[in-house]
ZADOFI-885705 format. One line per 10 residues: for each residue x, y, z of N, C-alpha, C. Coordinates in Angstrom, 1 decimal. Example, Ala and Ser with C-alpha at 12.3 -4.5 7.8 and 13.67 -1.06 7.14 Angstrom:
<pts>
13.2/-5.7/7.8/12.3/-4.5/7.8/13.2/-3.3/7.8 ~ 12.8/-2.2/7.1/13.7/-1.1/7.1/12.9/0.0/7.9 $
</pts>
This chain:
<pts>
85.3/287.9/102.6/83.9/287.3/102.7/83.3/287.3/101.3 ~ 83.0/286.4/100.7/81.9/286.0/99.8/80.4/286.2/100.1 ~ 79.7/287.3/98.8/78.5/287.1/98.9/77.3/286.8/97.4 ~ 76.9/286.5/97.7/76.3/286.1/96.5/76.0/285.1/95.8 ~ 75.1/283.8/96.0/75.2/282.8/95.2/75.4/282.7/93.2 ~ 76.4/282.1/92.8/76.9/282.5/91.7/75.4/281.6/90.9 ~ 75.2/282.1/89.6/74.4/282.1/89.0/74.5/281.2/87.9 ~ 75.9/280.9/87.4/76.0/279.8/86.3/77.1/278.6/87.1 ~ 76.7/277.2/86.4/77.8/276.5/86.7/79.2/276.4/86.7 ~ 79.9/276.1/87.6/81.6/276.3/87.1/82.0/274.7/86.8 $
82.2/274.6/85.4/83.2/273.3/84.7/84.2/272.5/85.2 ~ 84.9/273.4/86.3/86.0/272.9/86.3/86.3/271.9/87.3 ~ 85.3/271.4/87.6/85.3/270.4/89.0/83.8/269.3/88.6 ~ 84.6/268.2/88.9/83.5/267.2/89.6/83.1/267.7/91.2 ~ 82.0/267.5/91.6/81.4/267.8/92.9/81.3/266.6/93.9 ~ 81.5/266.0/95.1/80.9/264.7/95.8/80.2/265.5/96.8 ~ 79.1/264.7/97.1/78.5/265.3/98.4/77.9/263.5/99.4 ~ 78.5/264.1/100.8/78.5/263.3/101.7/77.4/263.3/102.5 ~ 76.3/263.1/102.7/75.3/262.7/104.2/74.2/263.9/103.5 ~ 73.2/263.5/103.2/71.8/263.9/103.0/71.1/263.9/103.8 $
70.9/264.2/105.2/70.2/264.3/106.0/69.7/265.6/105.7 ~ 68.1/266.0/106.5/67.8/267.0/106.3/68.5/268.7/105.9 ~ 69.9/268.7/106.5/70.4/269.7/106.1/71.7/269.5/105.3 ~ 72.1/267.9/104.7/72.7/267.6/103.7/72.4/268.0/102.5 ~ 70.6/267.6/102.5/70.2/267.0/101.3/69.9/268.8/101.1 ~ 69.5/270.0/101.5/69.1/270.9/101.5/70.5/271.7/100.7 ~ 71.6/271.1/101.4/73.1/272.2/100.9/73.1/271.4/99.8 ~ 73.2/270.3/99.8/73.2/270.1/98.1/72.7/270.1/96.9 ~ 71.3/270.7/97.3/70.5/270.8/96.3/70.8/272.4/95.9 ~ 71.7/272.9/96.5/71.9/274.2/95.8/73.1/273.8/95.0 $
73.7/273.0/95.1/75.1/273.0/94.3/74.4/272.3/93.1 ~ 73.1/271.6/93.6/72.5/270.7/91.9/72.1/271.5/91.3 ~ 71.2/272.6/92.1/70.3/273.6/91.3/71.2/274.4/90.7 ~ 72.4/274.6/90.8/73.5/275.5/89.8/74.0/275.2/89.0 ~ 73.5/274.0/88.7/74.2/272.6/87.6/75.4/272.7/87.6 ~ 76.0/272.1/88.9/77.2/271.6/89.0/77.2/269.9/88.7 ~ 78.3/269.5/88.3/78.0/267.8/88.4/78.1/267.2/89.5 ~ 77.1/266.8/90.2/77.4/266.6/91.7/77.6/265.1/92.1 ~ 77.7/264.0/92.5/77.7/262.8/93.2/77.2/262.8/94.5 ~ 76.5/262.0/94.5/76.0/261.8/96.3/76.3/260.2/96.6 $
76.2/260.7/98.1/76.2/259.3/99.0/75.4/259.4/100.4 ~ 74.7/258.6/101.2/74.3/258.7/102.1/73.8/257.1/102.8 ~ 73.7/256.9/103.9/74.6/255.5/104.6/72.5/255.3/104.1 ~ 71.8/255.8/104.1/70.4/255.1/104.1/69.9/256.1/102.6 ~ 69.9/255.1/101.9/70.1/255.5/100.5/68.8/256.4/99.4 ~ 67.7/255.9/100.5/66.0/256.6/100.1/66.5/257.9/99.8 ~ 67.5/258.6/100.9/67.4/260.2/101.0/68.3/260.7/100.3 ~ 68.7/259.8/99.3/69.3/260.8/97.7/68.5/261.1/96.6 ~ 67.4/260.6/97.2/66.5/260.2/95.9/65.9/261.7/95.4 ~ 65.2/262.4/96.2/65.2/264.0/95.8/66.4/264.7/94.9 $
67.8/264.3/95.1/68.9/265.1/94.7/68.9/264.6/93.2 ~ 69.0/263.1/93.0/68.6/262.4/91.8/68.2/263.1/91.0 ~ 66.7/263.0/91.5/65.6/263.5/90.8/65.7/264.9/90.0 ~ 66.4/265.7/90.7/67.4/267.1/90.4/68.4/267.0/89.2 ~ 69.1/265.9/89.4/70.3/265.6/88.2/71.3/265.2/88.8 ~ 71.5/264.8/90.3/72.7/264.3/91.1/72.9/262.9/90.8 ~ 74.2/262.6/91.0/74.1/261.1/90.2/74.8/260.3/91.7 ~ 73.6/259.4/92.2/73.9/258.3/93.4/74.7/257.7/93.1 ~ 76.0/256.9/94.2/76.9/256.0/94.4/77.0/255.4/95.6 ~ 77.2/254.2/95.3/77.2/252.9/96.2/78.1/253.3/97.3 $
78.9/253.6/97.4/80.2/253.0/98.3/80.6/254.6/98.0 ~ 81.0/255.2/99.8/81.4/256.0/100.0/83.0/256.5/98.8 ~ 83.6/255.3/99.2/85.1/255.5/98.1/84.8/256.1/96.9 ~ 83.4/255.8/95.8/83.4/256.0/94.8/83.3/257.7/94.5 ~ 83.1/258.7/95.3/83.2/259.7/95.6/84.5/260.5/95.5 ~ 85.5/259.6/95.6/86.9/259.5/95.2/87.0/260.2/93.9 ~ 86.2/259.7/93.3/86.1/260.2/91.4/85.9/262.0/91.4 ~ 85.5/262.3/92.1/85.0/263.5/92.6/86.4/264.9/92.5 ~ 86.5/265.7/92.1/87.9/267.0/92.8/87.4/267.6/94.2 ~ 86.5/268.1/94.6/86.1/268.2/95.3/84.8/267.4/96.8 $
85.0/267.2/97.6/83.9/266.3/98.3/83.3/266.9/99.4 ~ 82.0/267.3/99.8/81.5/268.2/100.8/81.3/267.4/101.8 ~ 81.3/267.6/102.7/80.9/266.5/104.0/79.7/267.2/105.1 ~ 78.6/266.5/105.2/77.9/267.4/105.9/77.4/266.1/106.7 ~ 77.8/265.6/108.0/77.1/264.8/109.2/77.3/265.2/110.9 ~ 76.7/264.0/111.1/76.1/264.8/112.5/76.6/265.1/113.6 ~ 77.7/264.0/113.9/78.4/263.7/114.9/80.3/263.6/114.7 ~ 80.8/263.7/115.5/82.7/264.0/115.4/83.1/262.4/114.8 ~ 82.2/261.6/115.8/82.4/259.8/115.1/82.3/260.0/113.8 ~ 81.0/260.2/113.5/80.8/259.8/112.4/81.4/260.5/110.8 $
82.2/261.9/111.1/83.4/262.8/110.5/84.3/261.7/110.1 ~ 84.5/261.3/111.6/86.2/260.5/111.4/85.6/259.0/110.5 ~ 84.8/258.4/110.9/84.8/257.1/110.0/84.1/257.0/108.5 ~ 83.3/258.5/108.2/83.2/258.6/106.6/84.4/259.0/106.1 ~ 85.4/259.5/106.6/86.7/259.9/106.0/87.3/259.1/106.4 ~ 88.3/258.8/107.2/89.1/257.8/107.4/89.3/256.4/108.0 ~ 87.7/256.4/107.9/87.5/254.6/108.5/87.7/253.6/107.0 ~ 87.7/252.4/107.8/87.8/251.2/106.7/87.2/251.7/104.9 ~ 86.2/252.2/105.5/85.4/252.5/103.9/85.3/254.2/103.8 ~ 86.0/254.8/104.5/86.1/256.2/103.8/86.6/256.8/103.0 $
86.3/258.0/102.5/87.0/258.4/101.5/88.5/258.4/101.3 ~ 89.2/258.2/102.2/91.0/258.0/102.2/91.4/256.5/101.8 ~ 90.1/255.6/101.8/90.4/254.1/101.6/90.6/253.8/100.6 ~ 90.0/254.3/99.5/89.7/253.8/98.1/90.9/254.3/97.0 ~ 90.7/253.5/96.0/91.5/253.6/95.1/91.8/255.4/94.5 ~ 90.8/256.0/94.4/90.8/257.2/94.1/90.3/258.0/95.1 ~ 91.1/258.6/95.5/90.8/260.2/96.5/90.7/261.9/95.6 ~ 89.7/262.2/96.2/89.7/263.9/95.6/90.9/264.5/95.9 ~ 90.6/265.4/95.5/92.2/267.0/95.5/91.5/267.4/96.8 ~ 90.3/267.8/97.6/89.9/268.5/98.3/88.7/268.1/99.2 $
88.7/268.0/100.7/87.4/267.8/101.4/87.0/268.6/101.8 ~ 85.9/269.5/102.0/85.3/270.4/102.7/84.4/269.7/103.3 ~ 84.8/270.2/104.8/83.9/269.8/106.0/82.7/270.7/106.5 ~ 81.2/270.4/106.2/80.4/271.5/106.5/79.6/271.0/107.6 ~ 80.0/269.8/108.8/79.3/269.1/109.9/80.1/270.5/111.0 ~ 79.5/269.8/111.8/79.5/270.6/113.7/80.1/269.5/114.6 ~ 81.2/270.0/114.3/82.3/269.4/115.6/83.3/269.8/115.6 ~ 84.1/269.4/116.8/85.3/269.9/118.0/86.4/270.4/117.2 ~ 86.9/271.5/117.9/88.3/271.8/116.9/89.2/270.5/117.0 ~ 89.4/269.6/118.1/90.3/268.6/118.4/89.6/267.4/117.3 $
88.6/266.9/117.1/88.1/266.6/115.8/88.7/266.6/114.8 ~ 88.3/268.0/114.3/88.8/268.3/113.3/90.5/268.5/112.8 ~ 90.9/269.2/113.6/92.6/269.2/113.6/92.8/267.4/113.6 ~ 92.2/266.7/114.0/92.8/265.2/113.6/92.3/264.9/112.7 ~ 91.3/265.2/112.3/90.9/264.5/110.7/91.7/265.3/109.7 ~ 91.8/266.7/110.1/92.8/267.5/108.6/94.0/267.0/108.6 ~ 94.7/266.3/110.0/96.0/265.4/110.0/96.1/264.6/108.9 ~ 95.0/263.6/109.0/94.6/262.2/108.4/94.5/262.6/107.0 ~ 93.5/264.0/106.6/93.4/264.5/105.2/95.0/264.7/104.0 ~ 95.1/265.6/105.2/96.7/266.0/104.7/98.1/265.4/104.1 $
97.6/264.0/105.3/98.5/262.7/105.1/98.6/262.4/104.2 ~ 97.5/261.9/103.4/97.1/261.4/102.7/97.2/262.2/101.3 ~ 97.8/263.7/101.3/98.0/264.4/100.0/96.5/264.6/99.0 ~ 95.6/265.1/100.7/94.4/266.1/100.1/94.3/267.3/100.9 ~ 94.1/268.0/100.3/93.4/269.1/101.2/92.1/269.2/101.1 ~ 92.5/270.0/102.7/91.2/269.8/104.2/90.3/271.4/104.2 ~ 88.9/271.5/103.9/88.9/273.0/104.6/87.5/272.9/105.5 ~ 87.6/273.0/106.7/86.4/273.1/107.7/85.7/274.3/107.2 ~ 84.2/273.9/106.9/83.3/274.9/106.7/81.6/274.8/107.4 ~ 81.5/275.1/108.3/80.4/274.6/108.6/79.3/275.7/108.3 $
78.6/275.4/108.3/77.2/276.2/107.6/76.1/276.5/108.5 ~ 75.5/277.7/108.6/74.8/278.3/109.9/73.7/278.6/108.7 ~ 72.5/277.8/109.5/70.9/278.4/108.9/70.2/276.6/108.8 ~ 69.0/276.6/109.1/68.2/275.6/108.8/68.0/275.0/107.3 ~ 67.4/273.6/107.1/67.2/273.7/105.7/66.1/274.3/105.0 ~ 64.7/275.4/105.6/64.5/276.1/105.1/65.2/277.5/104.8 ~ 66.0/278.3/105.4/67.2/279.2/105.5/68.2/278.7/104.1 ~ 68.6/277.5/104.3/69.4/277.0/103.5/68.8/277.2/101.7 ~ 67.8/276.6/101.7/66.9/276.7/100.9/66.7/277.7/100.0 ~ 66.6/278.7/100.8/65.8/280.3/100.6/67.5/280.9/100.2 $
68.3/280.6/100.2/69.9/281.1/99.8/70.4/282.1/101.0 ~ 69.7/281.7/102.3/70.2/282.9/103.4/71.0/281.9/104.4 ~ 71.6/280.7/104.0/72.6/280.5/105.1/73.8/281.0/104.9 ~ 74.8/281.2/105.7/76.2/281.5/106.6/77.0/280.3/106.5 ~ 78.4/280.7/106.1/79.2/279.7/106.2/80.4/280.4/106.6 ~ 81.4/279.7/107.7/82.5/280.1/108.3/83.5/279.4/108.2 ~ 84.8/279.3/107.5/85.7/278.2/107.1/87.0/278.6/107.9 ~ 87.8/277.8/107.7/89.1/278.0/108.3/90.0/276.9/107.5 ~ 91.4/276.9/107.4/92.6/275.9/106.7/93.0/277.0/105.9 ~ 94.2/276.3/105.1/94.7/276.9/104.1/93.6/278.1/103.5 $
94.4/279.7/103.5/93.8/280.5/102.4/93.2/279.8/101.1 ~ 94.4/279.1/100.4/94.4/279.5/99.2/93.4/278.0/98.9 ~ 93.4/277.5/99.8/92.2/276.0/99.7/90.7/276.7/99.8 ~ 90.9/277.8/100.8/89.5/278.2/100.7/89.3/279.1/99.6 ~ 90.2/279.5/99.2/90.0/280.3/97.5/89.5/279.6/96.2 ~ 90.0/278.7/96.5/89.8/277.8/95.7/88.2/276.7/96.0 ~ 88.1/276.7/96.8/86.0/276.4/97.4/85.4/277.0/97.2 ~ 86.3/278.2/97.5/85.0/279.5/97.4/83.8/279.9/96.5 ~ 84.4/279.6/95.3/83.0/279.8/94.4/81.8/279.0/94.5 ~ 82.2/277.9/95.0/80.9/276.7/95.3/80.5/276.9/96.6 $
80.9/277.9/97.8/81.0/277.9/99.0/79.7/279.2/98.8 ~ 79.9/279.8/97.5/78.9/281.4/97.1/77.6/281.1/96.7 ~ 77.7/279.3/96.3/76.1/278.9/95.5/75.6/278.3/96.7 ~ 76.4/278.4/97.9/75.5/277.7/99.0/74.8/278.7/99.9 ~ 75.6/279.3/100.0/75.6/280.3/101.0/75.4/282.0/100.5 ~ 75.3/282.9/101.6/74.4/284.0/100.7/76.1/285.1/101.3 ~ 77.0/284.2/102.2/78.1/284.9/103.0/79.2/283.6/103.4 ~ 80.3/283.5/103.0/80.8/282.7/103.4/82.3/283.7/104.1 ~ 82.7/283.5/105.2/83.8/283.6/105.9/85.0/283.3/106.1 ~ 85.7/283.7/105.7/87.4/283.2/106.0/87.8/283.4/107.1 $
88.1/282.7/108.5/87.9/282.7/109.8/89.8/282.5/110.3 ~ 90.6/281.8/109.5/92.0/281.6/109.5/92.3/280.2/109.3 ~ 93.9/280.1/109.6/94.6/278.9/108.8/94.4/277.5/109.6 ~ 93.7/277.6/111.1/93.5/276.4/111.7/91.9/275.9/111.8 ~ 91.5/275.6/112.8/90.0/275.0/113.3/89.3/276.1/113.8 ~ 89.6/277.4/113.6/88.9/278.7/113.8/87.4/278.5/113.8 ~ 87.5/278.2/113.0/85.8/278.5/112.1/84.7/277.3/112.8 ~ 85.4/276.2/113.7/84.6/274.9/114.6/84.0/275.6/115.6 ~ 84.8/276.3/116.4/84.8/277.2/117.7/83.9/278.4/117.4 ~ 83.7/279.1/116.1/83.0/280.1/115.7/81.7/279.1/115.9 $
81.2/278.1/115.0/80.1/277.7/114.6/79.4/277.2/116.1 ~ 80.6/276.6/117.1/79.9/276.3/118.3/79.5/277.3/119.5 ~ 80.0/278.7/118.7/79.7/280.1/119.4/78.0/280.6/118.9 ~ 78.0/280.0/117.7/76.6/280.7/117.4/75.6/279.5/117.7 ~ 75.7/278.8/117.9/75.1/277.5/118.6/74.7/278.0/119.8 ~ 75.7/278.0/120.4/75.7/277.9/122.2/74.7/279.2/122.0 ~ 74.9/280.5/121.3/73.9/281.7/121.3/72.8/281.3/121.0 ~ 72.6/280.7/120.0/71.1/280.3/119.1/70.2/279.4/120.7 ~ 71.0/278.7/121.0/69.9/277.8/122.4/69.7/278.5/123.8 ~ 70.7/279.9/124.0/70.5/280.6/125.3/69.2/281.6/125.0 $
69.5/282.4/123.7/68.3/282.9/123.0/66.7/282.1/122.7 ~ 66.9/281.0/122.5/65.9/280.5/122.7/65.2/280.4/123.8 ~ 65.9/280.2/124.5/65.6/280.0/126.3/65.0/280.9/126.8 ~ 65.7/281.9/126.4/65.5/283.3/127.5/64.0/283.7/126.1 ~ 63.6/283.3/124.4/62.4/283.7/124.4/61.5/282.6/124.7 ~ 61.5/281.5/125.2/60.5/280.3/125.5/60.1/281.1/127.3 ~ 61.3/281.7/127.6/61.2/282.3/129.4/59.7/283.1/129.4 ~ 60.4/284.0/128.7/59.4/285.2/128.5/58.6/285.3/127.8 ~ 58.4/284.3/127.3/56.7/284.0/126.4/55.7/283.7/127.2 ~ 56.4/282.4/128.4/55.7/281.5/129.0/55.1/282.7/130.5 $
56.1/283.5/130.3/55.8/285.0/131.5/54.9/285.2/131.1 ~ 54.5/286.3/129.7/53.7/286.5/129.5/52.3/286.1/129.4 ~ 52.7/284.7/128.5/51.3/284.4/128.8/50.9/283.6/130.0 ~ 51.2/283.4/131.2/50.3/283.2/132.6/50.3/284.2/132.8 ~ 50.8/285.6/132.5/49.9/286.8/133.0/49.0/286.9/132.2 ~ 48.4/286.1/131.4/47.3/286.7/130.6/47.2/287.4/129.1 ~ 48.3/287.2/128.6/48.5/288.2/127.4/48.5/286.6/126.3 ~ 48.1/287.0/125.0/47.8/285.6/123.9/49.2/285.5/123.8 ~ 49.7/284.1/123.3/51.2/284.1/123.2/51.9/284.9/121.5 ~ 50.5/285.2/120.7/50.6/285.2/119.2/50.8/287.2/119.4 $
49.6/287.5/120.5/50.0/289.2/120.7/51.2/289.4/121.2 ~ 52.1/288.7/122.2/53.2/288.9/122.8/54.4/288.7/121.9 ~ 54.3/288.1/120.6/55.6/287.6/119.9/55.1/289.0/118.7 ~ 53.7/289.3/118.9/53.5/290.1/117.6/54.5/291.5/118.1 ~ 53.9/292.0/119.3/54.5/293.0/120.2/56.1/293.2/119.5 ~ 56.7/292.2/120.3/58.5/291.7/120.5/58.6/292.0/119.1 ~ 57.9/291.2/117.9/58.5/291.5/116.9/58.8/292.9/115.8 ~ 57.7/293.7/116.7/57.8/295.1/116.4/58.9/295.8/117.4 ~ 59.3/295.3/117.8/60.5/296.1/118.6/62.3/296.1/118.1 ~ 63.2/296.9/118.5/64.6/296.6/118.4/64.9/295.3/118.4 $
64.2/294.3/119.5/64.4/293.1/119.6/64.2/292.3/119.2 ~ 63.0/292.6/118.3/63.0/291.7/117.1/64.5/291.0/115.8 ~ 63.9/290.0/115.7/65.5/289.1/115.1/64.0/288.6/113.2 ~ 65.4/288.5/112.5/64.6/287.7/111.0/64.3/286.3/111.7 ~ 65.4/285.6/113.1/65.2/283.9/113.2/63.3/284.0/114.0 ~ 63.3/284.9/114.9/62.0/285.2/115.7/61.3/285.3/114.6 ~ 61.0/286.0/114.0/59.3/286.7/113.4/59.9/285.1/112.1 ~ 60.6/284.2/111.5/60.4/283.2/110.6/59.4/282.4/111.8 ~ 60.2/282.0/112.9/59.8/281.1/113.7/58.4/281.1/114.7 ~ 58.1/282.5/114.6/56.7/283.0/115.4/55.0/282.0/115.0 $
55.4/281.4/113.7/54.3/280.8/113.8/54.4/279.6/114.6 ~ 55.4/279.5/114.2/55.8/277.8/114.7/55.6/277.6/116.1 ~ 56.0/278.4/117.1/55.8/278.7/118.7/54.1/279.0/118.9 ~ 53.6/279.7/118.0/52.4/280.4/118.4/51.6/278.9/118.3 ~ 51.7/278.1/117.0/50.8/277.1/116.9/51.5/275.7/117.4 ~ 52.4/275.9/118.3/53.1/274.6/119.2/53.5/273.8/117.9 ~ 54.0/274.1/116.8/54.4/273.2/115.7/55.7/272.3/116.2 ~ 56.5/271.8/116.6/57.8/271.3/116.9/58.6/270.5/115.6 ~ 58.0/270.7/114.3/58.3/269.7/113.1/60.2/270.6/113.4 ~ 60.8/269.0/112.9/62.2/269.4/113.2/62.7/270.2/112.0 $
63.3/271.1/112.6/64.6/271.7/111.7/66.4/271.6/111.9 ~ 66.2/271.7/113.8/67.3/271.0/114.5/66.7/270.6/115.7 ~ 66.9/269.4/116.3/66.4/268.7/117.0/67.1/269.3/118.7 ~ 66.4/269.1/119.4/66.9/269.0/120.6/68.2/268.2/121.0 ~ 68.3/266.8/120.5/69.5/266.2/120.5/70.7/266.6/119.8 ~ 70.7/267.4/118.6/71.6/267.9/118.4/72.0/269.5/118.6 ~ 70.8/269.7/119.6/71.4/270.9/120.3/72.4/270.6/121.6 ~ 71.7/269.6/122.0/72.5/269.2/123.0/74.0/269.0/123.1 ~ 74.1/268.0/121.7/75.5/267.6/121.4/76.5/269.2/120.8 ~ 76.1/270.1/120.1/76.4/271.0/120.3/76.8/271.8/121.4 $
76.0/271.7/122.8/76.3/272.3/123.7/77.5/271.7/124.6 ~ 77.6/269.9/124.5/78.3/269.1/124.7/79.9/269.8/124.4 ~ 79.9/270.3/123.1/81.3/270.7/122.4/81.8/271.9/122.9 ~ 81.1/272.6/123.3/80.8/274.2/123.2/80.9/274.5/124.1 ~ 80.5/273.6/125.4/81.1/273.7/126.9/82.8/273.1/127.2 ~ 82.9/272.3/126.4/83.9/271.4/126.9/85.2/272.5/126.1 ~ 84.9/273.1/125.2/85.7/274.1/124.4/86.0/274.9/124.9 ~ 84.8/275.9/126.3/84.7/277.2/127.1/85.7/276.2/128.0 ~ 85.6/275.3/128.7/86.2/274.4/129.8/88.0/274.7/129.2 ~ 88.3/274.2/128.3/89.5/274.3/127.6/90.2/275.3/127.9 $
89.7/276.3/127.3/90.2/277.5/127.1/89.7/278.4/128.7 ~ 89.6/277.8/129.5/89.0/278.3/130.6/87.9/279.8/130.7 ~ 87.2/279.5/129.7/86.3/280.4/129.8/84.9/280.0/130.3 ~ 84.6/281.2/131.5/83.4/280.8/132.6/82.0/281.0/131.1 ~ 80.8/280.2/131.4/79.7/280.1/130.9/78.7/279.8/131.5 ~ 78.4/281.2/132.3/77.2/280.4/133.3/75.7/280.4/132.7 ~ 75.9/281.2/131.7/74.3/281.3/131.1/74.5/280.0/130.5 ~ 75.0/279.5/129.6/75.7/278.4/128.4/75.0/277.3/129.7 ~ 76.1/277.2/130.4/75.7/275.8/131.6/74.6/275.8/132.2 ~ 73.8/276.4/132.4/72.4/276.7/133.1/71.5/276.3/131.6 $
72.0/276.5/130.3/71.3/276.4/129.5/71.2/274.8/128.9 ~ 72.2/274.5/129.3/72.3/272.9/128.8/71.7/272.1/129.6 ~ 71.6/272.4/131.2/70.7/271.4/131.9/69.7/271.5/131.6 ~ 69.0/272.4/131.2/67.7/272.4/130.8/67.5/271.9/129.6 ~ 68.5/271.9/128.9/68.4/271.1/127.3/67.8/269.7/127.9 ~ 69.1/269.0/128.8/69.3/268.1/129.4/67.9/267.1/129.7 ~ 67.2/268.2/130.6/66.0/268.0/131.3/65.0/267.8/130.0 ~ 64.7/268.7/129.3/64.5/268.3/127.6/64.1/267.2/127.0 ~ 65.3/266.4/127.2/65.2/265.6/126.4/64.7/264.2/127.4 ~ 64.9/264.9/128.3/64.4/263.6/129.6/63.0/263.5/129.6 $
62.5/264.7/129.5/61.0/264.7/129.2/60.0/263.7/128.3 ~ 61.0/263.5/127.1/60.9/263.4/125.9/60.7/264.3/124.3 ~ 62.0/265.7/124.5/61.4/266.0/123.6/62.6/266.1/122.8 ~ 63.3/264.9/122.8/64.7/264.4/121.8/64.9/264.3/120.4 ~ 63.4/264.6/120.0/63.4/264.7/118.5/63.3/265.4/118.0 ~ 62.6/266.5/118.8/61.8/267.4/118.4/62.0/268.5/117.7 ~ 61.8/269.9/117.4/62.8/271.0/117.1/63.2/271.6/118.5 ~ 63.7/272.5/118.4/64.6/272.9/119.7/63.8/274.0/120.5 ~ 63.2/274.4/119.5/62.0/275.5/119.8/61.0/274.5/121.2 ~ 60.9/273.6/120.8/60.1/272.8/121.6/60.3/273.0/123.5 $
61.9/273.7/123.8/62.0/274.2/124.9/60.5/274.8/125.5 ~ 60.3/275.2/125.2/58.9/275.8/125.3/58.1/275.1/126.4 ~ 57.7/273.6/125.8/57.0/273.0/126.4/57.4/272.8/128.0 ~ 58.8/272.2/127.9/59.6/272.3/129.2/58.8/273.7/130.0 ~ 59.3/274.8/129.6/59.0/276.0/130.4/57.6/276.1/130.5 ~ 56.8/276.2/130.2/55.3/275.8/129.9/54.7/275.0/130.9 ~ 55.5/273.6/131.1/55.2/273.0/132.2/55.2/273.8/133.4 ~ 56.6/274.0/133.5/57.3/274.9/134.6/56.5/275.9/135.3 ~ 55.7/276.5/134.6/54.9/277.5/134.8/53.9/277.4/135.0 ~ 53.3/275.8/135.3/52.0/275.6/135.2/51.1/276.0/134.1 $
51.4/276.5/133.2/50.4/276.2/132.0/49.9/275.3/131.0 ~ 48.7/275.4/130.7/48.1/274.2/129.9/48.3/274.9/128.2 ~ 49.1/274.4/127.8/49.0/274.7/126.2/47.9/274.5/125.2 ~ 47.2/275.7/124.8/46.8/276.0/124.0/47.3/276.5/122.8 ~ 47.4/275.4/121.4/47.2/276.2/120.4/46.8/277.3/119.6 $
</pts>
């Protein structure tokens, strides 16, 4: 395990970084903020402009990333893995390919094991790393990273894996570290649940929802994710960090994974229909925290901020 974000730049690598979405543009701004030489790309181009602005140098065309030794990949969905790497215009297309991709998106070990095929083929190496913590978490130097592939590929990441992350993981030599990241998922949305349950208890019995989280957070059961997030539930905030839809899709992987491996998940599955229900409501964009409202309803309560 790596801890520690490193403090000075390491020379010995050009950097690429793939998909700037909110928790793209967040992991890469620690690799800018360490002055590495970094390259970005992102399919809607506004949202490199912060990284820029930092010292990252924008490119047109996924391929051009190529130029790169190393290339991070951070998006949303298994499609969208496979056709920034190995579609018509992905990184395996172009005249120049990196020495190394590190995968830091959320998806399927079956996914993945087919893209590290495709990587491999092609005479790069592959290391799945996906990264645990929001982009303020991320920010603040307190995300989690869990990797898997070749040792000596993750030995070789590692130092840039330390300016991201405050812990990075060596999980083993296959798609370990996919299955890990959809374990702390599937935990992060049942926990949610079960505190949107017993908030929404509390307060129809009458208790403020801000004294009941203050209570909890003075106890064993207090968590660092609860007392960050206590304002945000107390003042119904829902501004996204992870959306409901990609909790979903998460839970999507994470079930079908337990299904695999035949392991029963009855909390998991009880927990997804209600994601489910969620987003039928309309709260598909929302942060995840937003469960709440669901249960809220449920309970007959009128929300007060």
């Amino acid at each position: 395990m790596t801890q520690n974000r490193g403090k000075e730049p390491l020379d010995m690598h050009k950097l690429g970084w793939l998909g700037t979405g909110r928790m793209g543009a967040a992991t890469a701004q620690r690799l800018v903020d360490a002055r590495n030489d970094v390259m970005v790309w992102n399919r809607t181009k506004e949202k490199t402009a912060p990284l820029e602005a930092s010292g990252a140098t924008a490119v047109g065309e996924i391929a051009d990333l190529g130029e790169a030794d190393i290339v991070f990949v951070m998006v949303s969905t298994p499609k969208d893995l496979e056709e920034v790497v190995a579609g018509p215009r992905g990184l395996l297309c172009g005249g120049s390919r990196p020495n190394m991709i590190v995968d830091c998106s959320t998806v399927s070990s079956e996914t993945s094991a087919r893209v590290r095929r495709l990587v491999v083929d092609a005479d790069v190496e592959f290391l799945a790393a996906p990264v645990s913590g929001n982009p303020h978490v991320v920010a603040e130097g307190g995300a989690s990273i869990v990797a898997s592939g070749p040792e000596a590929t993750f030995r070789a990441a590692e130092p840039y894996l330390a300016q991201i992350a405050r812990a990075a993981v060596y999980a083993g030599t296959g798609e370990q570290s996919r299955l890990v990241k959809l374990c702390h998922n599937l935990y992060l949305g049942m926990m949610v649940q079960t505190l949107v349950e017993v908030t929404a208890l509390a307060e129809k019995g009458g208790t403020d929802r801000a004294a009941f989280l203050a209570f909890l957070n003075g106890t064993v059961l207090g968590s660092d994710w609860v007392r960050k997030r206590t304002k945000d539930l107390v003042e119904l905030d829902w501004t996204p960090t992870f959306t409901t839809e990609l909790l979903r899709k998460d839970f999507d992987l994470g079930l079908a994974q337990a299904r695999s491996l035949e392991v029963p998940m009855p909390v998991g599955s009880s927990v997804h229909q209600l994601i489910q229900s969620a987003i039928g409501i309309g709260l598909r964009d929302l942060d995840f925290l937003s469960l709440y409202v669901q249960q809220a309803r449920s309970a007959g309560l009128e929300l007060k901020d």
